[in-house]
Residue frames as qw, qx, qy, qz and C-alpha x, y, z in Angstrom:
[[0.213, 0.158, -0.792, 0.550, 184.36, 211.31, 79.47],
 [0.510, -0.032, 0.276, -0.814, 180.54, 212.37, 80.66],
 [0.820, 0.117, -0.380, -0.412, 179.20, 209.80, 78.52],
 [0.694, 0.045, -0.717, 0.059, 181.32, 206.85, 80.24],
 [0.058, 0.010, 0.813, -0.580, 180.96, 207.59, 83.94],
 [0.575, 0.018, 0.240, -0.782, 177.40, 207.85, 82.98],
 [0.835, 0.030, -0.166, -0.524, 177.45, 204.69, 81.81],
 [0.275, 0.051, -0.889, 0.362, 179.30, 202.99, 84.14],
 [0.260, -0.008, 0.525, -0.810, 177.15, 204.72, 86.80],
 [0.765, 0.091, -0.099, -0.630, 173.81, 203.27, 84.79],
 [0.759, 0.205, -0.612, -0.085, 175.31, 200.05, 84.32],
 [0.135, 0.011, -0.868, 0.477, 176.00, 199.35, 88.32],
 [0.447, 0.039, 0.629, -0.635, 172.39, 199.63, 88.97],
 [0.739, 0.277, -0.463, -0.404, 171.28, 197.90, 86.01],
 [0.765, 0.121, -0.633, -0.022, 172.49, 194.93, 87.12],
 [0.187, -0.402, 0.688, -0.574, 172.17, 195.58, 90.75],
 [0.648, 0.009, 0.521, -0.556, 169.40, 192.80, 90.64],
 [0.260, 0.089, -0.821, -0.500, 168.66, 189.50, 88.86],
 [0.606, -0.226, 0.655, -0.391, 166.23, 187.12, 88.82],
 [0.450, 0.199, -0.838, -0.235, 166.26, 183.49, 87.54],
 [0.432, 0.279, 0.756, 0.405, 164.19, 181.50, 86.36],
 [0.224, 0.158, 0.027, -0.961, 162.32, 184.02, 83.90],
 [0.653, -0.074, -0.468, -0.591, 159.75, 181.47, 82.98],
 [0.160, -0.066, 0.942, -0.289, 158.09, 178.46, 85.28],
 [0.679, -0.240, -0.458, -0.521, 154.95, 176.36, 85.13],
 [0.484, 0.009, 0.720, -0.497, 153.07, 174.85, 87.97],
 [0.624, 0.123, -0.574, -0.516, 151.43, 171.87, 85.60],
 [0.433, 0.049, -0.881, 0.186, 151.43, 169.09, 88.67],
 [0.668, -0.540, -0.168, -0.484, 148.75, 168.25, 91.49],
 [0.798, -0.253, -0.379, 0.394, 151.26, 166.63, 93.39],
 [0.631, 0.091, 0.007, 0.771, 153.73, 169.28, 93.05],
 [0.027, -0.952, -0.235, -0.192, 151.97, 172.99, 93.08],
 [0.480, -0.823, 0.012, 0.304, 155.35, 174.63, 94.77],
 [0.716, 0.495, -0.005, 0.493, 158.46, 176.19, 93.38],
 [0.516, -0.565, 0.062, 0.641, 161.42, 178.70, 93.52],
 [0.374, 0.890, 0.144, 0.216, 162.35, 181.82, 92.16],
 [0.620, -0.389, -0.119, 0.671, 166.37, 182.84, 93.18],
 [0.090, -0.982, -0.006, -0.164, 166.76, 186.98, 93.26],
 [0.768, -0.087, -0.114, 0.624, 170.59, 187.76, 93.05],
 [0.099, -0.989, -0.066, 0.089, 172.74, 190.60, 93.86],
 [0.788, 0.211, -0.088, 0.571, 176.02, 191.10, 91.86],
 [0.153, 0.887, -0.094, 0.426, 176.58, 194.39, 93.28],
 [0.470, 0.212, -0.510, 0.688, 179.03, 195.41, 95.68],
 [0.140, -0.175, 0.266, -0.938, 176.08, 196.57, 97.93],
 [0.153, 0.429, 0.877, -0.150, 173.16, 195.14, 99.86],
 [0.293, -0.174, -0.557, -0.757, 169.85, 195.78, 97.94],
 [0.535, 0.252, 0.541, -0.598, 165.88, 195.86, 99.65],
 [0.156, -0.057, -0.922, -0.350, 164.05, 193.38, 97.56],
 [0.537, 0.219, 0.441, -0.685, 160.30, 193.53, 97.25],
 [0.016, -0.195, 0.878, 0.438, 158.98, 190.48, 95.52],
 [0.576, 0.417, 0.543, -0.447, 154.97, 189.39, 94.29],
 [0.170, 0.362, 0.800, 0.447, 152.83, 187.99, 91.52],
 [0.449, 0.350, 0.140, -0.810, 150.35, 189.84, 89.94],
 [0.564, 0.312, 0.761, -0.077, 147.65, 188.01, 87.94],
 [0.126, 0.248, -0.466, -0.840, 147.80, 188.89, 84.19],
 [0.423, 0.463, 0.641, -0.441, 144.17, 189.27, 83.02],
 [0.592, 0.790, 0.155, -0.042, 144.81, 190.89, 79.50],
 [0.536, -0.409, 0.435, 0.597, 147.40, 191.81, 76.54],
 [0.391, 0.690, 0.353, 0.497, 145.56, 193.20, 74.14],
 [0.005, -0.915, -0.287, -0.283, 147.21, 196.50, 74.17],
 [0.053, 0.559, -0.641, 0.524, 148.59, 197.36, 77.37],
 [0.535, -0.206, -0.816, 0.068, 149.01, 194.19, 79.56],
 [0.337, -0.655, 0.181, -0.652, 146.43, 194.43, 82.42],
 [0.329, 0.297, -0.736, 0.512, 147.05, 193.14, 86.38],
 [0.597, -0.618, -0.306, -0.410, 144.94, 191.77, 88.65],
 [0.154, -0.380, 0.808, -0.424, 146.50, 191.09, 92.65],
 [0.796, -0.212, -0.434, -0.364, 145.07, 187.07, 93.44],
 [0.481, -0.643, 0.465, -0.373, 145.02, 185.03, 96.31],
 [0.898, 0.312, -0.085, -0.297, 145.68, 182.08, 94.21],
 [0.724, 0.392, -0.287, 0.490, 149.62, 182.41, 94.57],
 [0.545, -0.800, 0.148, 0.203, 152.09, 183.04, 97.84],
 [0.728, 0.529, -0.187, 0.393, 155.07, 183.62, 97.81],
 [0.568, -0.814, 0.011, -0.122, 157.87, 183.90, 100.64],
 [0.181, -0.532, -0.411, 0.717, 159.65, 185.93, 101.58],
 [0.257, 0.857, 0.423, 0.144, 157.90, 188.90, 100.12],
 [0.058, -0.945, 0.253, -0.197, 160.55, 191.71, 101.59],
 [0.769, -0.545, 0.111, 0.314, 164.01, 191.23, 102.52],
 [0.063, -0.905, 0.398, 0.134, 167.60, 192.56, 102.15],
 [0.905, 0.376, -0.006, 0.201, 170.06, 190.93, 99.79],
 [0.497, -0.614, 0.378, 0.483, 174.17, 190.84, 100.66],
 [0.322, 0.683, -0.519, -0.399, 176.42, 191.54, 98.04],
 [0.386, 0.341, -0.829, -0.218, 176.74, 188.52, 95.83],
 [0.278, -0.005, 0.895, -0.349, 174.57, 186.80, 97.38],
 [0.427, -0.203, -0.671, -0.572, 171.26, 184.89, 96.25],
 [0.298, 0.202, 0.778, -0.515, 167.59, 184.17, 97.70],
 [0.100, -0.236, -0.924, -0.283, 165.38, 181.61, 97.09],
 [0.369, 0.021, 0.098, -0.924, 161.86, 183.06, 97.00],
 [0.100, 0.125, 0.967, 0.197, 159.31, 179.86, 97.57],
 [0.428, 0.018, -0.052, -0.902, 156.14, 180.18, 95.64],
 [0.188, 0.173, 0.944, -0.208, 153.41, 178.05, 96.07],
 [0.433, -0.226, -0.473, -0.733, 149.73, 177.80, 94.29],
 [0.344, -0.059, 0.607, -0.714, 146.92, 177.90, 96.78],
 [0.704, -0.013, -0.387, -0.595, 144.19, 176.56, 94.24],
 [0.803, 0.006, 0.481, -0.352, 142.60, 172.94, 95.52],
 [0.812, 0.135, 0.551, 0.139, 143.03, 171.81, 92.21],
 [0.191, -0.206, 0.303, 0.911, 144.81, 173.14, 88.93],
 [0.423, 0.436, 0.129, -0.783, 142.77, 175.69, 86.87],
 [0.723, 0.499, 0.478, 0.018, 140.71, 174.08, 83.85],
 [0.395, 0.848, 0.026, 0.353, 142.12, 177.41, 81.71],
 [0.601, 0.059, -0.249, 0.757, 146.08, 178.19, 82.42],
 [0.186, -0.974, -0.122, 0.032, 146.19, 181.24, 84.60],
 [0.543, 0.578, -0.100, 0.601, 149.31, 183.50, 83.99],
 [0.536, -0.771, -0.198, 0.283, 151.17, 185.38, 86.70],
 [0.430, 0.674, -0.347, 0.489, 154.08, 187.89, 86.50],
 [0.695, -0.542, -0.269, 0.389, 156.23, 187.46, 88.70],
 [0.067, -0.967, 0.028, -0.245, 157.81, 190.77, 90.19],
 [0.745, -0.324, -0.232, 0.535, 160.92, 191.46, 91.95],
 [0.065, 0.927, 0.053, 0.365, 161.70, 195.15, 92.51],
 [0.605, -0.052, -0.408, 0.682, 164.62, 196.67, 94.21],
 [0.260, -0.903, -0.340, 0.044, 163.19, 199.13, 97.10],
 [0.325, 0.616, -0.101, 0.710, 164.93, 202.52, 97.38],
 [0.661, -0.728, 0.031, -0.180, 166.26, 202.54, 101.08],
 [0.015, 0.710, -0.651, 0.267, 169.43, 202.58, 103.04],
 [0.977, -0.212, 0.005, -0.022, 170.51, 198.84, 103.94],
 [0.550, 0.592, -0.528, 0.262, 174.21, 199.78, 104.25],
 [0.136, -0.450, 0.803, -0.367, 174.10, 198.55, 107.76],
 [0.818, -0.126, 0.418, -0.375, 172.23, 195.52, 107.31],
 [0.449, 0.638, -0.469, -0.413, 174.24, 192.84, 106.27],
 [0.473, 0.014, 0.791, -0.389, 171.89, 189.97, 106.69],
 [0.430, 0.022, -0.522, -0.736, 169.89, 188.39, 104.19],
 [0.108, 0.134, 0.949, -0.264, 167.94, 185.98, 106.78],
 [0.142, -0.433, -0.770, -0.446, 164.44, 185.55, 106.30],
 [0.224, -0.887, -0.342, 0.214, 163.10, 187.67, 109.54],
 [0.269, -0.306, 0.060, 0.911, 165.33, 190.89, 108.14],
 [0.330, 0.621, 0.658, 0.269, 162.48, 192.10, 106.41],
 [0.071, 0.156, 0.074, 0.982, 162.25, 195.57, 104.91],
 [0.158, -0.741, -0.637, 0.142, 159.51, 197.52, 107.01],
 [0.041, -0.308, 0.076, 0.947, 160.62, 201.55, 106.19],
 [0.529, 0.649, 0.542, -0.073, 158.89, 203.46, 103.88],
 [0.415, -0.276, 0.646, 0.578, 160.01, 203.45, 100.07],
 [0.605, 0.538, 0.156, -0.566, 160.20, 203.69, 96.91],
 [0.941, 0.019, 0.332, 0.058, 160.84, 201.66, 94.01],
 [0.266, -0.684, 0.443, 0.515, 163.63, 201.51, 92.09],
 [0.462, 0.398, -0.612, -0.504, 164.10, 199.23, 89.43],
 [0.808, 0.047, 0.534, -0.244, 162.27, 195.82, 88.87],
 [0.037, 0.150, -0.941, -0.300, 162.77, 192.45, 87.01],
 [0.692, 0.092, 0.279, -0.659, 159.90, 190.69, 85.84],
 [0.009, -0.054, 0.974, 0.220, 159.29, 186.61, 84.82],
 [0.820, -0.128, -0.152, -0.536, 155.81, 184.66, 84.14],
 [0.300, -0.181, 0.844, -0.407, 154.87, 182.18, 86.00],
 [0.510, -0.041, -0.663, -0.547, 152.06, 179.32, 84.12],
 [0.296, -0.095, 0.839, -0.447, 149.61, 177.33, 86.16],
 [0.686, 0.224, -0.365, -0.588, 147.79, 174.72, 84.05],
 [0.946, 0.084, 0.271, -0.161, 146.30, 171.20, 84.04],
 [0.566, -0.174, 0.663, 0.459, 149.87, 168.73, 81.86],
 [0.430, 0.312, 0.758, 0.378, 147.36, 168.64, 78.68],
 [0.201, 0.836, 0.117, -0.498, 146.68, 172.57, 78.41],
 [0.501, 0.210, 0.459, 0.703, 147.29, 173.66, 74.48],
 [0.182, 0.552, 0.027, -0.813, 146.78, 176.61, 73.37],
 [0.464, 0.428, 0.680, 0.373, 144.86, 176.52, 69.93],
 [0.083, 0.708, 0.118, -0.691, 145.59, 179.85, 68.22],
 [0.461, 0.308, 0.667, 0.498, 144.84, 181.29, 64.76],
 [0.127, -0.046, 0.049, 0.990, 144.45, 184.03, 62.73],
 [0.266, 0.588, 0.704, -0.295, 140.54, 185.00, 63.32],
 [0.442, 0.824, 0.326, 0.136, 140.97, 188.02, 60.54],
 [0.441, -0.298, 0.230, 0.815, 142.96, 190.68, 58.58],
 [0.330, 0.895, 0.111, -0.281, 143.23, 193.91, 56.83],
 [0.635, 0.384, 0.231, 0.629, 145.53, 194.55, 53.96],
 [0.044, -0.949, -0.061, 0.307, 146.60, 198.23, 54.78],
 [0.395, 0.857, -0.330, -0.013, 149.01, 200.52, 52.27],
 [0.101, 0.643, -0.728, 0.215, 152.41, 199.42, 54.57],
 [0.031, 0.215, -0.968, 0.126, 151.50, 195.62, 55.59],
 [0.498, -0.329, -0.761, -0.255, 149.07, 193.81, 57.48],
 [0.100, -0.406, 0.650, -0.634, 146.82, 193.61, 60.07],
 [0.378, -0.035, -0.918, 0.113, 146.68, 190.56, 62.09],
 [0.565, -0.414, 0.256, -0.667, 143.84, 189.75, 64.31],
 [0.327, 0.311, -0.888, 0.093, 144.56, 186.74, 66.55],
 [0.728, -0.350, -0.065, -0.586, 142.08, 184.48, 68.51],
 [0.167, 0.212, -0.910, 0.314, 143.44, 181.85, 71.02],
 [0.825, -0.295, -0.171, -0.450, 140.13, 178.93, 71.58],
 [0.717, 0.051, -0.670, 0.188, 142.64, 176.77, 73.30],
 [0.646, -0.723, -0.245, 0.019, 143.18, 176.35, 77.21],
 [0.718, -0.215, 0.100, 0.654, 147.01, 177.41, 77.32],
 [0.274, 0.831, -0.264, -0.407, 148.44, 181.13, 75.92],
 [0.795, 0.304, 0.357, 0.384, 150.52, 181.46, 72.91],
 [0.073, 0.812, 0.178, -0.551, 152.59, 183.42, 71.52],
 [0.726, 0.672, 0.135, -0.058, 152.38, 184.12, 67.94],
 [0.433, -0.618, 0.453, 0.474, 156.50, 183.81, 67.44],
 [0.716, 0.527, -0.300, -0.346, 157.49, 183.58, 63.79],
 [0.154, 0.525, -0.824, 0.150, 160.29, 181.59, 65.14],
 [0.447, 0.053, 0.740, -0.500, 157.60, 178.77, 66.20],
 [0.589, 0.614, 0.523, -0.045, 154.46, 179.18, 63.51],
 [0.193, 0.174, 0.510, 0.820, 155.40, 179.71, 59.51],
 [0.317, 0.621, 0.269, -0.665, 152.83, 182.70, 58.73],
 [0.272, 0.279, 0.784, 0.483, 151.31, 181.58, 54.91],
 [0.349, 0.538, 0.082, -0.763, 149.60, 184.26, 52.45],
 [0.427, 0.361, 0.729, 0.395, 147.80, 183.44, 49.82],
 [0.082, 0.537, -0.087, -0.835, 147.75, 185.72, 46.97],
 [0.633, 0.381, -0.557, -0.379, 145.88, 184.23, 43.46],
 [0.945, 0.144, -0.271, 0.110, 146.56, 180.52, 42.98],
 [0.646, 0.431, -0.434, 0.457, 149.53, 181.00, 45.05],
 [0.612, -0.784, -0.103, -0.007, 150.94, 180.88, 48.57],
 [0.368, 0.758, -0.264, 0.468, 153.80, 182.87, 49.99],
 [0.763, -0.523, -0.334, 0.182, 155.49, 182.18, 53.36],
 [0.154, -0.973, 0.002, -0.173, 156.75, 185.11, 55.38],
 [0.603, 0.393, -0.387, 0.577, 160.65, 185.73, 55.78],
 [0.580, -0.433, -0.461, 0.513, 162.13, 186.78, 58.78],
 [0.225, 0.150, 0.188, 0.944, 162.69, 190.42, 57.29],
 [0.370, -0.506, -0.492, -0.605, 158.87, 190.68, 56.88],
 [0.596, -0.617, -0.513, 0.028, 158.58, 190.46, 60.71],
 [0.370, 0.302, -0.126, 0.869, 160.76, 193.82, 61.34],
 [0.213, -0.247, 0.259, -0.909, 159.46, 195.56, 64.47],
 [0.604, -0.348, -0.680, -0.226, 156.85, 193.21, 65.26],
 [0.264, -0.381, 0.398, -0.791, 155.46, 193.09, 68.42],
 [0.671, -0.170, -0.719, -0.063, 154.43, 189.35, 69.54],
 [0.157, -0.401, 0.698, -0.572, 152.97, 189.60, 72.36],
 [0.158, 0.062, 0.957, -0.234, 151.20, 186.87, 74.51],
 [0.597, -0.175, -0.348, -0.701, 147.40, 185.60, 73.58],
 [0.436, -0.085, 0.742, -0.503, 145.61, 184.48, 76.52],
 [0.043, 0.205, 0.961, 0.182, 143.21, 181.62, 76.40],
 [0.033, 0.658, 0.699, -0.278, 139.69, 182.96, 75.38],
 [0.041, -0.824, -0.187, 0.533, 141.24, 185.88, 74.27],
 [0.554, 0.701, 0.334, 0.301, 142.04, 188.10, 71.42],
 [0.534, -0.490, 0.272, 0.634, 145.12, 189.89, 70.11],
 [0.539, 0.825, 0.137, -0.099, 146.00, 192.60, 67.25],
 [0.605, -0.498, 0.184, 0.593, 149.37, 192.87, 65.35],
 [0.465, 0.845, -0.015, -0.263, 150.87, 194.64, 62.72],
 [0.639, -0.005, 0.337, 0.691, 153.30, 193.73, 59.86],
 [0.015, 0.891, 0.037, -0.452, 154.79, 197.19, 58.69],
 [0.245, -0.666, 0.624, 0.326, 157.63, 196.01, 57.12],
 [0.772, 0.361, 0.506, 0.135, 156.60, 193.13, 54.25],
 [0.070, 0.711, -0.472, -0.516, 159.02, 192.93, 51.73],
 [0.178, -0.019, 0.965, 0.190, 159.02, 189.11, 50.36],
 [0.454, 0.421, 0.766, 0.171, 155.45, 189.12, 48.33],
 [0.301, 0.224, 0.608, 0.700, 153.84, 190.25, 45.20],
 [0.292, 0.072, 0.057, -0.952, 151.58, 192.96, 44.46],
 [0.350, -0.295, -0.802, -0.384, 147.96, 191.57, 44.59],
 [0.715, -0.403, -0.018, -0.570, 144.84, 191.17, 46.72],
 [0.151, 0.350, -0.918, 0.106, 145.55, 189.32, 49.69],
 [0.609, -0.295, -0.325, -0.661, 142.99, 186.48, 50.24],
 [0.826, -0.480, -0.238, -0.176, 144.09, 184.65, 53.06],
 [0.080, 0.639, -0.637, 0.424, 146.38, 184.87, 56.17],
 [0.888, -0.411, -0.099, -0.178, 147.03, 181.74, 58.40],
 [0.212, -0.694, 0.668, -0.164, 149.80, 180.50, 60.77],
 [0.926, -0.015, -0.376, -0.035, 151.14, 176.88, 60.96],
 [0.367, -0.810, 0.458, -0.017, 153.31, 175.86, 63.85],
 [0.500, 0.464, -0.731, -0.026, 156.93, 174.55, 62.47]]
């Protein structure tokens, strides 16, 4: 019985917040503006604190920069039950970037009493002081139409329990290295082997900026032959 009110009791604030889309691009000079909608299925208004942060790396742990490159309004406000707000974001640049710039987009739900505000207007802004609770997070792209990313495997180790993958992205767009995207081809001898889906057990794919450089690890290869491996490369399906 402990176990299910605690997870009811996790599961109403789990989903005390959404937010949709989790992906957008800004790819238009005409166009540079969008929306982000921030729902509330709960049976309770929610404080909403919402911003981009500029993703600058991902080797590793992804790092965050704060830019002035990207608005976004409203930034604070109180959400009715069941209710939605549109959050407009807008790119400040003059012109899009030569090299995609990445953004996370943020929505956090602010730990504060809003049981008597049940407004969600745009001047109800949250002005207490808080703390956070629990956050969604989306990406946001901002790139020239004809950005590509041009990634590939720049080197590898054979190690006892798999591989490791070192990834290099020269194109102007990220990538990530999905198996479910690019076939991953070993060549062992006179012979090439193309990675199963098994072989990709625990992975970790995460994003490769443009310019930049990424390490994974296959732990789990089960689908080739004992040998020296002499080359790893990706092809996208």
């Amino acid at each position: 019985m402990k176990k299910i009110f605690l997870t009811l009791l996790f599961s109403k604030f789990l989903f005390a917040l959404s937010l949709s889309p989790l992906m957008e691009t800004i790819d238009s000079k005409k166009d540079k503006h969008l929306t982000f909608s921030v729902g509330n299925p709960s049976s309770e208004p929610i404080a909403v604190d919402f911003s981009l942060m500029q993703v600058i790396e991902t080797e590793g742990k992804e790092q965050r920069v704060e830019s002035d490159k990207v608005s976004c309004y409203p930034s604070q406000f109180v959400l009715a039950p069941h209710k939605t707000k549109k959050v407009r974001i807008r790119y400040m640049g003059k012109s899009l970037p030569k090299i995609e710039e990445v953004y996370r987009v943020i929505a956090k739900e602010l730990d504060i009493d809003v049981s008597d505000k049940v407004d969600d207007t745009e001047l109800n802004t949250v002005k207490a002081s808080v703390t956070m609770r629990f956050s969604y997070e989306g990406l946001l792209f901002v790139k020239k139409p004809n950005a590509i990313d041009q990634l590939k495997i720049d080197s590898f180790e054979q190690l006892p329990e798999g591989l490791k993958l070192n990834f290099l992205n020269t194109g102007n767009a990220s990538a990530v290295p999905n198996p479910k995207e690019y076939l991953f081809v070993v060549s062992i001898g006179n012979k090439e082997y193309k990675l199963q889906k098994e072989d990709f057990k625990d992975a970790n794919f995460r994003r490769v900026l443009s310019g930049k450089r990424n390490t994974f690890y296959l732990r789990y290869i089960k689908n080739l032959p004992q040998g020296k491996i002499e080359s790893v490369r990706i092809e996208r399906i």
